[in-house]
C-alpha positions as CSV (number, residue, x, y, z in Angstrom):
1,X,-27.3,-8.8,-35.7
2,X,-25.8,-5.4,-37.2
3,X,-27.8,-5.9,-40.0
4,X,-31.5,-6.0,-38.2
5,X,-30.5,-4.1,-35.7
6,X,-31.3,-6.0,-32.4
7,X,-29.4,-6.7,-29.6
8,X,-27.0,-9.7,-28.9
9,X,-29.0,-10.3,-25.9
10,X,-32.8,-10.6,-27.8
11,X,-30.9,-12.5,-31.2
12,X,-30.0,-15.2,-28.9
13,X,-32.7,-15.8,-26.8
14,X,-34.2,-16.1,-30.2
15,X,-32.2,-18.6,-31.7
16,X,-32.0,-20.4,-27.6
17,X,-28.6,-20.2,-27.8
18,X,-25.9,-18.8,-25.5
19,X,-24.7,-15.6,-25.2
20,X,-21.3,-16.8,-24.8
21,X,-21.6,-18.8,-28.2
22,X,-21.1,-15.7,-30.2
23,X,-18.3,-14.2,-28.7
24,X,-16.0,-17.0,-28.3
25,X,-14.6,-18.8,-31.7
26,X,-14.0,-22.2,-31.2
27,X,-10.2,-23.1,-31.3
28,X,-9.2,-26.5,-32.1
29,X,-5.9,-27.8,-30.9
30,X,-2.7,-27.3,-33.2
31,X,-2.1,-31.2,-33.1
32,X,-5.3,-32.6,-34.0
33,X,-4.3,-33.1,-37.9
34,X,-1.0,-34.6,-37.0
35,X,-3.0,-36.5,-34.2
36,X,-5.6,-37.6,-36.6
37,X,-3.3,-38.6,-39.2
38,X,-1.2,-40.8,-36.6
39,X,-4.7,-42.5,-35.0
40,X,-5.6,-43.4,-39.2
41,X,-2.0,-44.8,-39.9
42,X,-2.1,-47.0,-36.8
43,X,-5.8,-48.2,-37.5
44,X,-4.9,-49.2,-40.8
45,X,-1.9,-50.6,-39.9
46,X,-3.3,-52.7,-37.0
47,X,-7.1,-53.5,-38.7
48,X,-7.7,-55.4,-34.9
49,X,-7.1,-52.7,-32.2
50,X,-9.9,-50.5,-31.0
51,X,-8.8,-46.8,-29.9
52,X,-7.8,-48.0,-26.2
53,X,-5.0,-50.2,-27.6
54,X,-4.4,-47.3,-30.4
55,X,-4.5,-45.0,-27.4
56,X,-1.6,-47.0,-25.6
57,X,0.5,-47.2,-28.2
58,X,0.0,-43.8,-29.3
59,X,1.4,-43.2,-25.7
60,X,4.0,-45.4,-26.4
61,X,5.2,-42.7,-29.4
62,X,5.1,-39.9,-27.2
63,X,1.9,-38.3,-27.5
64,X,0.1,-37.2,-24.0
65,X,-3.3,-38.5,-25.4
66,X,-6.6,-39.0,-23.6
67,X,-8.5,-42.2,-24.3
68,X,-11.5,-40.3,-24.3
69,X,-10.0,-37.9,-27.0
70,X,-8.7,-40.8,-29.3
71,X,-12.1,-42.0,-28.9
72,X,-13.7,-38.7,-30.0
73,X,-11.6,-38.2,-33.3
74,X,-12.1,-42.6,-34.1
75,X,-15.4,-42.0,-34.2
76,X,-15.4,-38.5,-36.5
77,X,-13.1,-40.3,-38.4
78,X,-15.5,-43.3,-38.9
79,X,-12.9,-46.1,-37.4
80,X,-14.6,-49.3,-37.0
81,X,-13.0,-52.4,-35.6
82,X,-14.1,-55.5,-37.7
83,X,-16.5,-58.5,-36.5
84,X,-14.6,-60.9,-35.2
85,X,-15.6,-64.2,-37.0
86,X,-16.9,-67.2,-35.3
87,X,-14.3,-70.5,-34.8
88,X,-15.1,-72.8,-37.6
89,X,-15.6,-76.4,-36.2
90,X,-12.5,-78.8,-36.0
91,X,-11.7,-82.4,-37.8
92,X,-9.5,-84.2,-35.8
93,X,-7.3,-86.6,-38.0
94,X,-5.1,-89.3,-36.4
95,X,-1.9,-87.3,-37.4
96,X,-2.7,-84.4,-34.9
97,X,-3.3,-81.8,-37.1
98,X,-6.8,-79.4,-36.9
99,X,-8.7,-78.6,-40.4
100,X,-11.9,-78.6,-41.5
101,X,-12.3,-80.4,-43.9
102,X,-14.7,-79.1,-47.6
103,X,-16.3,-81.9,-48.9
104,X,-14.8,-82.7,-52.7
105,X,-16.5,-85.0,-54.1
106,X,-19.6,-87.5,-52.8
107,X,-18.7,-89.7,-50.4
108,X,-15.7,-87.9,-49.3
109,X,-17.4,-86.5,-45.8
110,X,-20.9,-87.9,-44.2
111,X,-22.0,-86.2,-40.9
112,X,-24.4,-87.0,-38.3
113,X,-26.6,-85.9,-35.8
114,X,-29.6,-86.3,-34.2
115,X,-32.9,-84.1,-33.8
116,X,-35.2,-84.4,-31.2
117,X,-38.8,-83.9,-31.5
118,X,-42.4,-84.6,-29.4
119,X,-45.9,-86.4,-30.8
120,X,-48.9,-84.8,-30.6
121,X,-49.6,-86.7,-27.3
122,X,-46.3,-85.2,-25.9
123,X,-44.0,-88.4,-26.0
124,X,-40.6,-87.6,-27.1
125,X,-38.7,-89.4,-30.1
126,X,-35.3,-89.1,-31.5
127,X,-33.9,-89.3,-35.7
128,X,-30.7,-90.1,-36.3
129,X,-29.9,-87.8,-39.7
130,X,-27.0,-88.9,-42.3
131,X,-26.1,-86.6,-44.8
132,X,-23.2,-86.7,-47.4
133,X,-22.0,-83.3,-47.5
134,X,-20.8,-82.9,-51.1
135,X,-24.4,-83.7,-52.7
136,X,-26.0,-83.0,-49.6
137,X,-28.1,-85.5,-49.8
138,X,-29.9,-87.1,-46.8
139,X,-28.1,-90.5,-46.8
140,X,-30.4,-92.2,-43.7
141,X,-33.1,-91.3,-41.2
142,X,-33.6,-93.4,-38.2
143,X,-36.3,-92.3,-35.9
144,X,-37.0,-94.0,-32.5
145,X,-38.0,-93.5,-28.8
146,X,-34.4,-94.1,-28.2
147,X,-31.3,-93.9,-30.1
148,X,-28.2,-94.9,-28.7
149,X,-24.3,-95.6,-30.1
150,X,-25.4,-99.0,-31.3
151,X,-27.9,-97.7,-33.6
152,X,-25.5,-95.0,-34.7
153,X,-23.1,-97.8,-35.8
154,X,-25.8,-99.9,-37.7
155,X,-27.1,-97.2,-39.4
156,X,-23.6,-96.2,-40.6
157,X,-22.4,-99.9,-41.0
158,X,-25.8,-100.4,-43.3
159,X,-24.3,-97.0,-45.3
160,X,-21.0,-98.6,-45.6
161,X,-22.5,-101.7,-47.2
162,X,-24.6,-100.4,-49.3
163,X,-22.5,-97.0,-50.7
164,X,-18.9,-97.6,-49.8
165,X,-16.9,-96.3,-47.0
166,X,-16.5,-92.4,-47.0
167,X,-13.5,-90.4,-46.4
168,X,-14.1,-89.1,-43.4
169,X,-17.7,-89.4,-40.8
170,X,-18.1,-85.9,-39.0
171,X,-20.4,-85.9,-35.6
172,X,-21.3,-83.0,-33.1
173,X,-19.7,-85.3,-30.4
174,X,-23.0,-85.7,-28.2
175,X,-23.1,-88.3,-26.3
176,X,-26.1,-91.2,-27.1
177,X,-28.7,-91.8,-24.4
């Protein structure tokens, strides 16, 4: 402003900023590196908390935090919690335990399900899909008005006969109508 010679007052109505903008610096607080530095240590630490449970347990070490602050510097800082990934569907075997099961060789898991569809003329039908899931290969189609559990077990009885009994036979558990 020295330099051009106008006043505070005309400079800032230039530039549309407030007066009070060039007289006061802007003092950060004497803490915020060791604050930082404790918010990055426990977010790396603990890759699953989000800044309010970073917040509480920054607490917990004796810092008087605001949420809204830890928030503030997680952000600058570019802290994201991950995506938490989606269950993974279950096997049930008869000795209790809970995997899913990867298909290793053919014939080692089949699955199947059913799709519904409609004809042209608006009358519904049902196929009944078997897939080996190693070759994926569809292993059967069966497509009628109306499929029920005795169907199911023809189809698969038919497989058995004609390619061996698999491993294991995977379902979505709906019920047949």
């Amino acid at each position: 402003m020295v330099k051009f010679s106008v006043s505070e007052r005309f400079a800032c109505r230039v530039f549309g900023q407030h007066r009070s903008t060039q007289r006061k610096t802007p003092k950060g607080r004497a803490d915020e590196e060791a604050l930082t530095a404790d918010i990055i240590r426990l977010a790396s630490r603990y890759g699953r908390y989000g800044y309010r449970r970073i917040t509480a347990m920054l607490r917990s070490e004796g810092w008087t935090v605001n949420a809204k602050r830890v928030e503030r510097i997680w952000r600058r800082e570019g802290l994201k919690v991950p995506q938490k990934q989606p269950k993974r569907g279950r096997l049930w075997l008869n000795d209790g335990s809970c995997i899913r099961l990867r298909p290793e060789h053919p014939n080692h898991v089949w699955s199947y399900d059913f799709v519904e569809g409609r004809t042209h003329n608006g009358r519904k039908f049902r196929m009944l899909n078997i897939i080996d899931e190693f070759t994926r290969e569809c292993l059967a189609i069966r497509i009628d008005r109306k499929l029920n559990s005795t169907d199911v077990i023809d189809a698969l009885s038919d497989l058995f006969i004609l390619r061996g009994v698999p491993g294991h036979v995977r379902s979505d558990n709906v019920l047949c109508q």
